[in-house]
LUMLUM-741453 format. One record per atom (N, C-alpha, C): x, y, z; residue in three letters. Coordinates in pm, whole numbers, plus 50000, padded with zeros to 5 digits. Layout:
N
XYZALA...
end
This chain:
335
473829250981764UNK473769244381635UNK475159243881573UNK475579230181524UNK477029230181466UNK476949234381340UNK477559243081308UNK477929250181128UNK478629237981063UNK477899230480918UNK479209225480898UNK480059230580742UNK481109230780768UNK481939236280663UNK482369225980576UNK482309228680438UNK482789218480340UNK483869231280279UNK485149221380278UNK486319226480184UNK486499218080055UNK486309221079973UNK486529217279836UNK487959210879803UNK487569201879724UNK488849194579697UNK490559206479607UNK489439215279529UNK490309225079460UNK491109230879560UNK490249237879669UNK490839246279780UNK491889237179837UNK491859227879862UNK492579217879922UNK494329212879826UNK493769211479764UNK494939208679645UNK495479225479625UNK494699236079584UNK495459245579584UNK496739251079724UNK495979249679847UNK496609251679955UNK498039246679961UNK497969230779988UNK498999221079938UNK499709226479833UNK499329227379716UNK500419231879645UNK501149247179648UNK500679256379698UNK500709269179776UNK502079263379883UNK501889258380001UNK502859251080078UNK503859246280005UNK503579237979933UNK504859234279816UNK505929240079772UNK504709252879692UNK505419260179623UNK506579269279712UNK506059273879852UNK507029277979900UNK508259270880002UNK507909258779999UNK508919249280052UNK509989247379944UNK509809248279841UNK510359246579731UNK511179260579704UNK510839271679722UNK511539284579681UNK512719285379831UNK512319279079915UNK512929277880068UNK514139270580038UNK513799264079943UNK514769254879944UNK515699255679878UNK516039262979762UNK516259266579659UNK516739281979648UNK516959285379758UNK516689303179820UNK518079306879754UNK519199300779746UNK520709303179721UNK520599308079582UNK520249299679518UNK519799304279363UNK519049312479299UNK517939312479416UNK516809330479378UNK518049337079391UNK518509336879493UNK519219350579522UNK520619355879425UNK521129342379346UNK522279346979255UNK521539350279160UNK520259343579091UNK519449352279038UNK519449365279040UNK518569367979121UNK518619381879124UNK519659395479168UNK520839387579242UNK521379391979160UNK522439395579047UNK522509385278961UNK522279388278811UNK521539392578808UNK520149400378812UNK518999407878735UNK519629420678751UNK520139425578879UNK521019434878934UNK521859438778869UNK522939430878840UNK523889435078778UNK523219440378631UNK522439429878547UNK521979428578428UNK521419445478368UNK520339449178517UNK519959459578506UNK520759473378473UNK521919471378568UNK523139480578555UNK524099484078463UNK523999468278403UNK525309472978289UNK524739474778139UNK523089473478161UNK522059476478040UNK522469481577926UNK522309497978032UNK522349506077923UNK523979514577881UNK525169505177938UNK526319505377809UNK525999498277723UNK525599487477754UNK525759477077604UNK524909482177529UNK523769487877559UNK522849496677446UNK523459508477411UNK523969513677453UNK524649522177406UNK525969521477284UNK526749512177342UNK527899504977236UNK526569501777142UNK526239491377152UNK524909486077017UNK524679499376948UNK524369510676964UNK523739522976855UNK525309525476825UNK526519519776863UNK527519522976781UNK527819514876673UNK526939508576681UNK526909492976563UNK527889484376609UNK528349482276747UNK528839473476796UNK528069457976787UNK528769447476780UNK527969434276797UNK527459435076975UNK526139434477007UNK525889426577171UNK526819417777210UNK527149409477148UNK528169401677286UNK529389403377260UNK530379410777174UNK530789422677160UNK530859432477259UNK530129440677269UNK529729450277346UNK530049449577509UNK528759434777539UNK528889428277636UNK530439427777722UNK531299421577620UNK533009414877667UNK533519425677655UNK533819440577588UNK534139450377662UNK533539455977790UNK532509458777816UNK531999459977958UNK532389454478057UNK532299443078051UNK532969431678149UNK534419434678149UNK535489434778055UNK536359439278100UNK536729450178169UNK536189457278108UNK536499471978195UNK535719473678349UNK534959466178377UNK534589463678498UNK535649454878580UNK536009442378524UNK536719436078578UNK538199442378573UNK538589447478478UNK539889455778518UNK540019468378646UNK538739472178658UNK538779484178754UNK538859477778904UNK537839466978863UNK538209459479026UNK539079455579030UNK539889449178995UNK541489441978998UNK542099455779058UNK542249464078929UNK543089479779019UNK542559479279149UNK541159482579162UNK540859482979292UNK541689472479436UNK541519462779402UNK541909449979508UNK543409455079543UNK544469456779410UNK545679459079399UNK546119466879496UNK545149481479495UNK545239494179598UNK544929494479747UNK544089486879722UNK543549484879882UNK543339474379928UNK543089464079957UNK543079451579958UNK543829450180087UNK545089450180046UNK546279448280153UNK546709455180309UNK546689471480228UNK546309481080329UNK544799479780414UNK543899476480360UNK543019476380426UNK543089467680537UNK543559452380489UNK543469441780576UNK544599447680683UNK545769450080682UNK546659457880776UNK546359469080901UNK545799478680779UNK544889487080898UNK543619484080979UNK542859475580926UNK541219474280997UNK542209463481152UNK543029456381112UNK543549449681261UNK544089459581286UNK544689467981278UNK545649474281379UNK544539483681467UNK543369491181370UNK542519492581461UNK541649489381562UNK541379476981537UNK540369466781603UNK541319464481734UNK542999464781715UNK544049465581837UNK543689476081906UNK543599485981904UNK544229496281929UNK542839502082002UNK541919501881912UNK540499509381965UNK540089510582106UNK539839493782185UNK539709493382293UNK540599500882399UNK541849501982413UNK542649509982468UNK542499522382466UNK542349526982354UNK541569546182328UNK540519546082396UNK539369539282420UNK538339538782471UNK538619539682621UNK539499531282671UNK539589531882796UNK539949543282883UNK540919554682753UNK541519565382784UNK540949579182806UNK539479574582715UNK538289583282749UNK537249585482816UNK536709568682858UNK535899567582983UNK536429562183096UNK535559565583235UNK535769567083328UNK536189550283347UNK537479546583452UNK537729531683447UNK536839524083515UNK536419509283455UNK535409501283483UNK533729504083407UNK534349511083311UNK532819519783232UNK532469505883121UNK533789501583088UNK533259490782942UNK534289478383015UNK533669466382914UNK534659451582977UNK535529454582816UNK536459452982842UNK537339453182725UNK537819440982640UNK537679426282726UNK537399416682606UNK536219416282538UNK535349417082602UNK534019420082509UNK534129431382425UNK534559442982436UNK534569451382338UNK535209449082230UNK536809443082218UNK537909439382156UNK536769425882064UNK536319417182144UNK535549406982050UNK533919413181977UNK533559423782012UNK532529430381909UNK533029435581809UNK534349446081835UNK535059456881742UNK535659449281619UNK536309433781675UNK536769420981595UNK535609417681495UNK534769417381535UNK533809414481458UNK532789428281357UNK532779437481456UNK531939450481371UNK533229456281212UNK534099458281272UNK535649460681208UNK536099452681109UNK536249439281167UNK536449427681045UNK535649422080949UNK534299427880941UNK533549424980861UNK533769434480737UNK534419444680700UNK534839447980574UNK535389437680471UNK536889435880534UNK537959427780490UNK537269412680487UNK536489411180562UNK535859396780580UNK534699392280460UNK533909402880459UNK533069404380374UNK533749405380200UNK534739410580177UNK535519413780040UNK535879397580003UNK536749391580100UNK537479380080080UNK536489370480070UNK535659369680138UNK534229360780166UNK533819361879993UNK533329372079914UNK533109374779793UNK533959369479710UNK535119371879730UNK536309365879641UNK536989353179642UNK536049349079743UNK536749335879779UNK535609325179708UNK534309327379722UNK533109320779651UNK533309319679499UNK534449312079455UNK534499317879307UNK533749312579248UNK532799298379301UNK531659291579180UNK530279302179216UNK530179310079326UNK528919322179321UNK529539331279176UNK530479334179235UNK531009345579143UNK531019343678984UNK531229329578925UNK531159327578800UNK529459322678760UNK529069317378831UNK527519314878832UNK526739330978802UNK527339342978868UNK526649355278837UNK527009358278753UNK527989358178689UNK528809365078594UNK528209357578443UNK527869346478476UNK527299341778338UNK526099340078344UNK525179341778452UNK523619346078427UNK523299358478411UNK524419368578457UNK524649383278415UNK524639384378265UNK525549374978164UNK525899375878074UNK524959371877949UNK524109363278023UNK523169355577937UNK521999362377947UNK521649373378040UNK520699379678072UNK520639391777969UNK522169399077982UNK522609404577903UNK521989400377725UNK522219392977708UNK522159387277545UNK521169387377550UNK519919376677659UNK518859375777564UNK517789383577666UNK518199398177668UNK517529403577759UNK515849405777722UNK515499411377580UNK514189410377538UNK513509398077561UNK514629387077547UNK513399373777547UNK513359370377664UNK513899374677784UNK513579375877933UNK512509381377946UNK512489393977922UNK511469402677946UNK509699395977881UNK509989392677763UNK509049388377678UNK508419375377784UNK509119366677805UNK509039352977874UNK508169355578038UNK508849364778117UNK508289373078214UNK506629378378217UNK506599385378098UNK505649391578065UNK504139380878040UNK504829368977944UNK503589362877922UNK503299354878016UNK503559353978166UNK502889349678237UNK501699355978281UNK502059368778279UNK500449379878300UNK499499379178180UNK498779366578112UNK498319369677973UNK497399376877979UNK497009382278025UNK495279391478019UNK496109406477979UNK497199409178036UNK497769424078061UNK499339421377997UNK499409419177917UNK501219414877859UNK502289426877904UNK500979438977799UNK501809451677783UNK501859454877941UNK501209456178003UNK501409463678164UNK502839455978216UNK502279441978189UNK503619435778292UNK504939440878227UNK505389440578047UNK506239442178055UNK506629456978064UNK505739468178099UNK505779479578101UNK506649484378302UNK505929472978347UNK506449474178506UNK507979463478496UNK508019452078441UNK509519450378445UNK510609455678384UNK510019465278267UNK511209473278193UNK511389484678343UNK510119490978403UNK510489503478564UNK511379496578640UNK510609481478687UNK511989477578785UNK513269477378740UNK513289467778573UNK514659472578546UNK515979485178537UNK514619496678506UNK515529508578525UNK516159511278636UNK514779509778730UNK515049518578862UNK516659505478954UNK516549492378954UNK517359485278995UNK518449488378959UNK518799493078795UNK520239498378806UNK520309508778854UNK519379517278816UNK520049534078869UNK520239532479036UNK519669525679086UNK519819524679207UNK521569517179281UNK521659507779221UNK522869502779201UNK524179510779118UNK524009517178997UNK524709525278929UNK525119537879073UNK524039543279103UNK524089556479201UNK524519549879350UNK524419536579391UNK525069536779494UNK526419529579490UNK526799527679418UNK528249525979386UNK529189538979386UNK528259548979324UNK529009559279259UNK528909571579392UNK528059564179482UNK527939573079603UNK528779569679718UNK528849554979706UNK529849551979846UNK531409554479766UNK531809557479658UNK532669558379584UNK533599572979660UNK532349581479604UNK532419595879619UNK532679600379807UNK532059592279900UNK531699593980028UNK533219589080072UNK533299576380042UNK534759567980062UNK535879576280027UNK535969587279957UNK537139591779897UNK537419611579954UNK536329610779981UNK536159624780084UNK536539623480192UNK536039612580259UNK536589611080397UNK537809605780387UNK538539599080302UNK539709595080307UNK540539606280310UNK540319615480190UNK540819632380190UNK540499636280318UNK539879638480391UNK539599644080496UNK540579639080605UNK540619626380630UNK541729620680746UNK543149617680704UNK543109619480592UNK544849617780555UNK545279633780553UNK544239642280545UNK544859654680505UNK545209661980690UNK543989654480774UNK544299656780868UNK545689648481007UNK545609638680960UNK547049631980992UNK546009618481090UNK545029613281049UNK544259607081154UNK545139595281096UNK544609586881216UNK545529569181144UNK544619561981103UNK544659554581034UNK543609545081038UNK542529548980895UNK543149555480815UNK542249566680741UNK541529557480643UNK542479546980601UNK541439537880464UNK540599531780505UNK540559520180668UNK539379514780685UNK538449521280726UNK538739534380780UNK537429545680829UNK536789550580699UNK537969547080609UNK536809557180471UNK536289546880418UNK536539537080423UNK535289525080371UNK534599520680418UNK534719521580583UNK533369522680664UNK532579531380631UNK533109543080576UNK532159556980582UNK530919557280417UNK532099547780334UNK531399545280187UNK530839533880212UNK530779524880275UNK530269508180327UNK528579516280371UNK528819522180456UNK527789528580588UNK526439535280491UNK527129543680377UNK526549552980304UNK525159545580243UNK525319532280231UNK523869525580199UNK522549527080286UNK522899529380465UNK522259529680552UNK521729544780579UNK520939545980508UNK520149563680534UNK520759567980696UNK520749580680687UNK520969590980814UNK521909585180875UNK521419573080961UNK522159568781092UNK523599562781023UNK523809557980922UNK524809555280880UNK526239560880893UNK526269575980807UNK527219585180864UNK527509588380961UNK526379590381069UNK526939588481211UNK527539577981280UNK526969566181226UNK527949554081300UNK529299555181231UNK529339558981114UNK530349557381017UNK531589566081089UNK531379580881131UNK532109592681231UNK532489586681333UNK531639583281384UNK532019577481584UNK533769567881594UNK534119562281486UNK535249555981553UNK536439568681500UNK536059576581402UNK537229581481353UNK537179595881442UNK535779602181518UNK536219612981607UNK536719609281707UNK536819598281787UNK537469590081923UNK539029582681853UNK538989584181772UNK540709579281726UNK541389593881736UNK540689602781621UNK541559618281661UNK541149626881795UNK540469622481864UNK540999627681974UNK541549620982083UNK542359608782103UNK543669604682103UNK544929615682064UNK544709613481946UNK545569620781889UNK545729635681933UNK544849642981959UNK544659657681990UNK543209662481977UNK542829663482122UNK541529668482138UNK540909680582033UNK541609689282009UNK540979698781904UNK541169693881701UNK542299681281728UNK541429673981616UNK540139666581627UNK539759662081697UNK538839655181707UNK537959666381632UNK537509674381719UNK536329685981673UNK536739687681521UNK537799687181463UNK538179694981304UNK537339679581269UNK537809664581255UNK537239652781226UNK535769655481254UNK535069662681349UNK533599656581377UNK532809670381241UNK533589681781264UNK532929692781153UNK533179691680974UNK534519679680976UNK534889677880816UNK533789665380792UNK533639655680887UNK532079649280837UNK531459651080840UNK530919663380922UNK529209672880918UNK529179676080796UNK530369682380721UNK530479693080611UNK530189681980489UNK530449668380488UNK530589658380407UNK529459656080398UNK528419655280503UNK527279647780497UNK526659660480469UNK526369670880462UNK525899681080413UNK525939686580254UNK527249681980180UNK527459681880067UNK526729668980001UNK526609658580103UNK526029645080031UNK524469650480021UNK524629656480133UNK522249654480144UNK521499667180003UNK522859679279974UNK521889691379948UNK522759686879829UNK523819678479754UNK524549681679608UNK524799665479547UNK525659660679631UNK525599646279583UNK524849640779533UNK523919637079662UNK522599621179647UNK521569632879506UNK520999644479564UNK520389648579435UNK520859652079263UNK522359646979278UNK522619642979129UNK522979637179109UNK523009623579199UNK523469610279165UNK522139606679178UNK521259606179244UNK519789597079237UNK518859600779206UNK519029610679140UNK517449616779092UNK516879608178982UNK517799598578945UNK516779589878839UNK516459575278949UNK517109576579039UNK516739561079130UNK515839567379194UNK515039549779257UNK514049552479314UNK514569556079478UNK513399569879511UNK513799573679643UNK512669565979767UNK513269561879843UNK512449552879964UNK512779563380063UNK512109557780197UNK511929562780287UNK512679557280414UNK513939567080464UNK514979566580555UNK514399554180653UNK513729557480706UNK513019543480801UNK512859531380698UNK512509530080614UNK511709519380546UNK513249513580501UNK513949519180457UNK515769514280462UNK516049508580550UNK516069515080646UNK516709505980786UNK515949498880835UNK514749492580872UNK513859481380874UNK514219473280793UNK514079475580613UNK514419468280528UNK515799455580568UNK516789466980602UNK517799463280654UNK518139449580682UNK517359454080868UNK517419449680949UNK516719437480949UNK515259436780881UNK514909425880854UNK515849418280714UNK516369417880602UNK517039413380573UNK518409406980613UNK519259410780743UNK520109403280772UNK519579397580857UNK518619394680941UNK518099389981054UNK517779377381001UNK517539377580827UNK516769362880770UNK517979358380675UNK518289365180600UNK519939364580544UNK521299366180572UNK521079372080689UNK522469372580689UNK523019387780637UNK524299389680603UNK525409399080535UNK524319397080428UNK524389384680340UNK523609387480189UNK522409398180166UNK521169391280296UNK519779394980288UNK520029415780317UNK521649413480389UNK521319431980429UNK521419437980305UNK522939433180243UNK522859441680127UNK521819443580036UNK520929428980007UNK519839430279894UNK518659433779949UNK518859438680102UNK517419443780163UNK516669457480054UNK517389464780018UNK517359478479927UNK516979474379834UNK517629471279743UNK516509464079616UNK515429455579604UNK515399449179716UNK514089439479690UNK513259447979744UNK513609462279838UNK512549466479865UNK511899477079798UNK512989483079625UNK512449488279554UNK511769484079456UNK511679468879453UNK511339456379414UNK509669458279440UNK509519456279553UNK508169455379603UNK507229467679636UNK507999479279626UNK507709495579606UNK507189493679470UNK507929494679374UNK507289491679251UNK505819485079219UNK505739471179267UNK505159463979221UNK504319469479351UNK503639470579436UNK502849480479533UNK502089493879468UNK503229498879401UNK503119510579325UNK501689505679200UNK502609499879157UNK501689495579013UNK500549486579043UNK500089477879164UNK498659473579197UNK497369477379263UNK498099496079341UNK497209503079362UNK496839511079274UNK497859515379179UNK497179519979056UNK495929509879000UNK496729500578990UNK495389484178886UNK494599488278926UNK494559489979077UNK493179486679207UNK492459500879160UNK492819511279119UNK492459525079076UNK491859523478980UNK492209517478868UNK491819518678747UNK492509529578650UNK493779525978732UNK495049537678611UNK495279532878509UNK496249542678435UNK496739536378310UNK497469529678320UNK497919519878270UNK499409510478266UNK500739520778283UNK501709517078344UNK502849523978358UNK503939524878258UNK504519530978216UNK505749533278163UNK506739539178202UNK507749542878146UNK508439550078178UNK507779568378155UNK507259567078078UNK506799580878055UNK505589585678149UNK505109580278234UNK503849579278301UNK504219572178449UNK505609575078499UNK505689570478658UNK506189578878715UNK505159577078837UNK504859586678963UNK506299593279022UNK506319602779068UNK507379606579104UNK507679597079260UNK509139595079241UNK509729589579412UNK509409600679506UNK509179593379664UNK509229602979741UNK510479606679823UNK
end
């Protein structure tokens, strides 16, 4: 006996426009993403400008000091390293393959292929910086949806909110969490690859290694990537010092044990105890599926969109529970 199925014209039109709707966000994907992040930034530089504001500062006021002093620190920044960096990451990317050869057995690796991975694993610092700095209509496009986000941040939130009309207060109770947790997350990993980048730099300049600034910004670059990070981050700088002298090497492989040991039991727990904590695997998947679909972009914003959707996960198995609405005063601890 044939079943017959009737699909409704609604179902039909909804579907279609379902398809639409995401052909349309597909299409348009460049702009979610400076979107958000501006929401990113927005989230981050929050709570100075609230802070200046209880000084009876004017908001956009407030705002244009922030921005400067952000934008002045990066300028210093570029000034300091910038140059050196681009200098040293080639001289390493020279040099590496040859060390390599000096350590394994001959015919172990092809050395143009290595020289054209290392070109590429290596040059993606300096590549990635200039790539940023070179996009200057991305860069002013964030900077003034940052800014405008900034100003009319309540009536964002408000605007957001009344799309959920049945539940106003919940929604805007879960976009004020994401907002927190997106900066602290951003605030603390700035302030972590900061801290990581500048240890290991102490560490190989004090030890006489070469190459010491692009290894320490690999090592603060890396620091986003749970566990495995620091170890990839070590591997080129213990095979450079031992070149140099086999019993440096071992001092290089125990001054980054000692680093990553100060990061896991003192650092990360007082830099992130207000960000949200995810799960070491669920990072590197995140990752991995983000550059696989984005690119460089999708890796970096793999982490937030996936505290993004932690959140909002968070808060619909509660719904599905029959919890209370969330706040800040009433959310679950990270794991």
């Amino acid at each position: 006996m044939i079943r017959k199925i009737d699909i409704s014209h609604k179902t039909i039109f909804f579907i279609a426009g379902f398809l639409g709707l995401l052909w349309v966000l597909y299409q348009i994907r460049d702009v979610i993403i400076l979107l958000f992040v501006a929401i990113i930034f927005m989230s981050a530089l929050s709570p100075y400008v609230e802070k200046m504001m209880t000084w009876r500062v004017p908001k956009a006021l407030a705002i244009t000091i922030v921005y400067l002093v952000v934008i002045s620190l990066l300028g210093l920044l570029l000034i300091l390293v910038i140059r050196p960096l681009i200098e040293q990451t080639s001289n390493l990317t020279t040099s590496l393959p040859a060390t390599l050869e000096t350590i394994l057995p001959p015919g172990t690796i092809n050395r143009n292929l290595l020289e054209d991975r290392l070109g590429d694993f290596f040059g993606n610092v300096p590549n990635v910086i200039l790539t940023i700095f070179s996009n200057i209509l991305a860069i002013i496009s964030v900077t003034v949806l940052t800014f405008y986000l900034l100003i009319d941040k309540k009536r964002f939130e408000r605007l957001l909110s009344q799309v959920f009309v049945p539940q106003q207060d919940r929604a805007r109770g879960i976009i004020e969490k994401i907002e927190e947790k997106l900066g602290a997350w951003l605030r603390g990993q700035i302030v972590l690859s900061i801290v990581i980048g500048t240890l290991s730099y102490l560490l190989l300049f004090a030890l006489g290694v070469d190459y010491a600034l692009p290894l320490a910004i690999l090592a603060g670059v890396m620091e986003v990537v749970p566990v495995i990070g620091p170890i990839i981050s070590a591997i080129p700088a213990v095979l450079i010092a031992y070149i140099i002298n086999p019993p440096l090497a071992i001092a290089v492989a125990v001054g980054y044990f000692l680093i990553q040991q100060l990061e896991n039991n003192i650092i990360v727990p007082q830099v992130m105890k207000r960000a949200v904590g995810l799960n070491p695997l669920v990072v590197i998947v995140a990752i991995a599926i983000g550059g696989r679909l984005l690119g460089i972009s999708g890796a970096l914003l793999a982490v937030p969109i996936t505290v993004l959707v932690q959140i909002i996960a968070e808060e619909l198995l509660n719904l599905d529970l029959g919890s209370r609405p969330l706040t800040k005063n009433n959310t679950p601890k990270s794991v």
